[in-house]
C-alpha positions as CSV (number, residue, x, y, z in Angstrom):
1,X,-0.8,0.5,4.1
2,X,1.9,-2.0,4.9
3,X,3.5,-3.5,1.7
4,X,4.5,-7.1,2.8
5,X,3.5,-10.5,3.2
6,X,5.1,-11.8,6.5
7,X,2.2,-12.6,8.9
8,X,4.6,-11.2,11.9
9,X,5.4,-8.0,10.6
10,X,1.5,-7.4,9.7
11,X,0.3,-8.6,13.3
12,X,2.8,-6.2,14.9
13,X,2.3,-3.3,12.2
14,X,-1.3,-3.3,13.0
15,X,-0.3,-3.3,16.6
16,X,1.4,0.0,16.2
17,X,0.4,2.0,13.0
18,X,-3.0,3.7,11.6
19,X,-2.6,0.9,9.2
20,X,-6.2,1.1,6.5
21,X,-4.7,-2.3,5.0
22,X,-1.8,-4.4,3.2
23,X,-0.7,-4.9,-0.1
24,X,1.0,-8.1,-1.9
25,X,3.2,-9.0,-5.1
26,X,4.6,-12.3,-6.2
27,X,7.3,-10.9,-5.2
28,X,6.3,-10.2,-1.8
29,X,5.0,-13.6,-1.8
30,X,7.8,-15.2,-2.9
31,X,9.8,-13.5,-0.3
32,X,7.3,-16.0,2.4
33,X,7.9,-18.9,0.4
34,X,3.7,-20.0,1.7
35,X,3.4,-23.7,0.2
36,X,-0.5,-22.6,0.1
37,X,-0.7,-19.8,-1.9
38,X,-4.3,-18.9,-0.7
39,X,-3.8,-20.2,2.6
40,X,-1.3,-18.1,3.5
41,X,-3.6,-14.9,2.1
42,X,-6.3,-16.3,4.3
43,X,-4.3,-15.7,7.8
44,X,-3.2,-12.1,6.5
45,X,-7.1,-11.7,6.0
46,X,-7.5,-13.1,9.1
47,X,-4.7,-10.7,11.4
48,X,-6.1,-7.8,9.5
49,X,-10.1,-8.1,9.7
50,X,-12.6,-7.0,7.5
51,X,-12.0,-3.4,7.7
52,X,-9.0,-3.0,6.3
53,X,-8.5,-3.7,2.3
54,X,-6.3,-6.7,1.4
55,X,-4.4,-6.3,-2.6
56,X,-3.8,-9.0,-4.3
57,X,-1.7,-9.2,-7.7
58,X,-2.4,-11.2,-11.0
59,X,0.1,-13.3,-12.9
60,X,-1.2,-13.6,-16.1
61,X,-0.3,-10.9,-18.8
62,X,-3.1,-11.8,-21.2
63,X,-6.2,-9.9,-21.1
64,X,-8.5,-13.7,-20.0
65,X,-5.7,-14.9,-18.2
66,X,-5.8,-11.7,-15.8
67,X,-9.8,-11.9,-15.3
68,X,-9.7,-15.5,-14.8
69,X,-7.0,-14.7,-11.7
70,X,-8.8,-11.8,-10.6
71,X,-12.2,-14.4,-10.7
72,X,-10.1,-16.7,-8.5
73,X,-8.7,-14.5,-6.3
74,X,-12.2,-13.4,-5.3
75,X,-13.8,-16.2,-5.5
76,X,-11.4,-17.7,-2.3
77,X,-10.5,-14.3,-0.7
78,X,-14.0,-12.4,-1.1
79,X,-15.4,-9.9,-3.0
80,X,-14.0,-7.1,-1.1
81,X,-10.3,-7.7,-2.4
82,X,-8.9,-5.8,-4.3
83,X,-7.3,-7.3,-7.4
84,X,-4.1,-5.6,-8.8
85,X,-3.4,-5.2,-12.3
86,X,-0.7,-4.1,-13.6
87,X,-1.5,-1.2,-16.3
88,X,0.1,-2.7,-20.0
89,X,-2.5,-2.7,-23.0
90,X,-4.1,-6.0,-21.6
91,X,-4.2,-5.0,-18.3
92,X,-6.2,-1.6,-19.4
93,X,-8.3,-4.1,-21.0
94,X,-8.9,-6.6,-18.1
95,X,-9.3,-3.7,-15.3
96,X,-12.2,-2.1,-17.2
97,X,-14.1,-5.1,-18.1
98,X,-13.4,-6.2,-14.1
99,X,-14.3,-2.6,-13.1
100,X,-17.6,-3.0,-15.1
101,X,-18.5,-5.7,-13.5
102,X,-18.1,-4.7,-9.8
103,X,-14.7,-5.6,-9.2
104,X,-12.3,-3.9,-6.8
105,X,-9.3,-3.1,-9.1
106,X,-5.6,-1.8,-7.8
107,X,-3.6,-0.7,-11.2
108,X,0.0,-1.1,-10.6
109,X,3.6,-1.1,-12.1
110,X,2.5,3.1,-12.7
111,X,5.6,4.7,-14.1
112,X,3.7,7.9,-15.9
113,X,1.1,10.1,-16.0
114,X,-0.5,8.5,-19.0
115,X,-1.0,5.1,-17.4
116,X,-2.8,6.3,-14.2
117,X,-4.6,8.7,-16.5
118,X,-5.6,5.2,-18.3
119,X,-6.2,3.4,-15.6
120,X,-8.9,5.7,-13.7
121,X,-10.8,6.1,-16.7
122,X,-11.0,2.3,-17.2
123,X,-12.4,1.7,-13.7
124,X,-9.5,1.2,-11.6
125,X,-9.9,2.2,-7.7
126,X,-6.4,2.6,-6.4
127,X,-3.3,3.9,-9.1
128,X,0.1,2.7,-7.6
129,X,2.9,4.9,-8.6
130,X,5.8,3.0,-8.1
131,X,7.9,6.1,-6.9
132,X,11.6,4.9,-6.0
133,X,12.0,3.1,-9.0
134,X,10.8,6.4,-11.4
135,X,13.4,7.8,-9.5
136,X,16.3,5.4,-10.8
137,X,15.4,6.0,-14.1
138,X,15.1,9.5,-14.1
139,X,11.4,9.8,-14.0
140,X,10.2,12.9,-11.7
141,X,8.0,10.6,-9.2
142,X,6.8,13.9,-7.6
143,X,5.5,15.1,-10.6
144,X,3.3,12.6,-11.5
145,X,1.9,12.0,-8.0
146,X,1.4,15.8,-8.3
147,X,-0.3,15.6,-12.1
148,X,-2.4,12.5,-11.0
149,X,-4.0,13.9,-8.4
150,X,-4.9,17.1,-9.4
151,X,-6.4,15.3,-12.4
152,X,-8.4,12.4,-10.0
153,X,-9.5,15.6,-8.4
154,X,-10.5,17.9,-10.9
155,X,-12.7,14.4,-12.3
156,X,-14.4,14.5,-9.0
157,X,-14.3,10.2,-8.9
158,X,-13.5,7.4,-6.5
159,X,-10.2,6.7,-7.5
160,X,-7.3,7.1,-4.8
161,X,-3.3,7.6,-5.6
162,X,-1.5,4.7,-4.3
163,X,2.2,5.5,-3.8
164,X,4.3,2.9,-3.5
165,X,7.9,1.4,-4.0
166,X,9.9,3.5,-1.3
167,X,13.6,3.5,-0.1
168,X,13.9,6.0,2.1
169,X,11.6,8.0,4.5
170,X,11.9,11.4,2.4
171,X,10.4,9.5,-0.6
172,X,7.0,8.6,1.6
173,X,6.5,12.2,3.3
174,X,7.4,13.4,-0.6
175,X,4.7,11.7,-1.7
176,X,2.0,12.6,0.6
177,X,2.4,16.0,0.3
178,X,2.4,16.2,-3.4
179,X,-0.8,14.5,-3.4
180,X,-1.0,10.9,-2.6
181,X,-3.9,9.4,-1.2
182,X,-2.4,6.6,1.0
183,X,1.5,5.0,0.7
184,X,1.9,1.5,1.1
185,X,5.3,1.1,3.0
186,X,7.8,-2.1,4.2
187,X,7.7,-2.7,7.4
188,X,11.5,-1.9,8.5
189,X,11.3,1.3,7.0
190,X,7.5,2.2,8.4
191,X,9.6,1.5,12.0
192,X,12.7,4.0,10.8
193,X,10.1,6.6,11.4
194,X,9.9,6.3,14.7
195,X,13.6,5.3,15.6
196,X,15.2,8.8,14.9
197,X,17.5,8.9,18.3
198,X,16.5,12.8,19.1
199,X,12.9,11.1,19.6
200,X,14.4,8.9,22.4
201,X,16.4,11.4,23.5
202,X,13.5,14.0,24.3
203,X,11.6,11.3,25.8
204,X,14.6,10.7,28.0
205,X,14.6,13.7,28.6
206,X,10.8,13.9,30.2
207,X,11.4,11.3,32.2
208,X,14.5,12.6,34.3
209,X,12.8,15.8,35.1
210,X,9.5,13.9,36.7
211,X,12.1,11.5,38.7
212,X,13.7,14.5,39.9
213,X,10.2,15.3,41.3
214,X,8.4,12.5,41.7
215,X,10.9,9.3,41.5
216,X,9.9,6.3,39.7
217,X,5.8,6.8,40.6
218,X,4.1,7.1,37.2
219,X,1.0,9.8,37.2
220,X,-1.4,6.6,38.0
221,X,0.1,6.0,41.3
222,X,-0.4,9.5,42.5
């Protein structure tokens, strides 16, 4: 997933990459500076389509306060969004009352086992393991990825790992192969994995040896 709010970087991701959908924070939001909150959602709902999952974040830290956003928030964007909690005691309270009642739920702001353990039991369809920053405070991110989903496999339900928060592109291919589900990734690093000069330079490389044969005709104008 692409982990942004700027409508040009999401038009060209999708473009590009096998993008299934984007993810949003205030943060994120606030990075866009939209004057209409909702509008602004509406146009990334819009460049994306219907098939691929839009997240949306909460504000409020109170159990009522977080199902009354959540109620919003799908009211205006559809039913299809998915709302992300972050997983605190009245967050675990909102997502499985929300779950109960049909709601697509994203639990965030994971930091440890426990919490996504939480979190699936109460409902919650995606777990995002913020992975760099475990890392700054010494909390193996590999390990949990690894715990969580053994455990959402051995329970045999529909909940997905969601890594997320990444620096580098070490931390992404880390968390995929110990386990996660999908990684939700910035934009300018999703590119860095394609911008390694030795890519260039074998591709370079292809195309000297077919002018040396053929000159500039590509294979459709032979």
């Amino acid at each position: 997933m692409l982990d942004t709010a700027n409508l040009k970087d999401i038009t060209q991701g999708i473009t590009t990459y096998p993008l299934s959908g984007v993810t949003t924070n205030p943060s994120l939001i606030k990075a866009e500076s939209p004057s209409d909150f909702f509008g602004h959602l509406k146009k990334i709902r819009e460049i994306i389509g219907p098939g691929r999952s839009l997240h949306v974040q909460t504000v409020c830290q109170d159990c009522e306060g977080i199902r009354k956003d959540a109620a919003r928030i799908r009211s205006v964007l559809g039913e299809n969004t998915y709302v992300k909690i972050p997983v605190t005691e009245e967050g675990l309270k909102a997502i499985r009352i929300l779950a109960q009642q049909g709601c697509r739920v994203t639990a965030t702001a994971i930091y440890t086992t426990m919490q996504g353990m939480l979190a699936a039991l109460s409902g919650a369809q995606y777990l995002a393991v913020y992975y760099n920053r475990m890392m700054n405070i010494d909390i193996d991110a590999n390990k949990v990825i690894k715990d969580l989903s053994g455990l959402l496999w051995a329970n045999s339900g529909n909940c997905k790992l969601l890594a997320a928060s990444f620096k580098n592109i070490n931390q992404i291919t880390s968390a995929y192969t110990n386990g996660a589900s999908a990684c939700t990734v910035g934009y300018e690093l999703l590119q860095k994995g394609l911008h390694m000069p030795s890519i260039q330079e074998a591709v370079d490389d292809f195309g000297i040896s077919w002018r040396s044969l053929y000159g500039d005709k590509a294979i459709w104008d032979l």
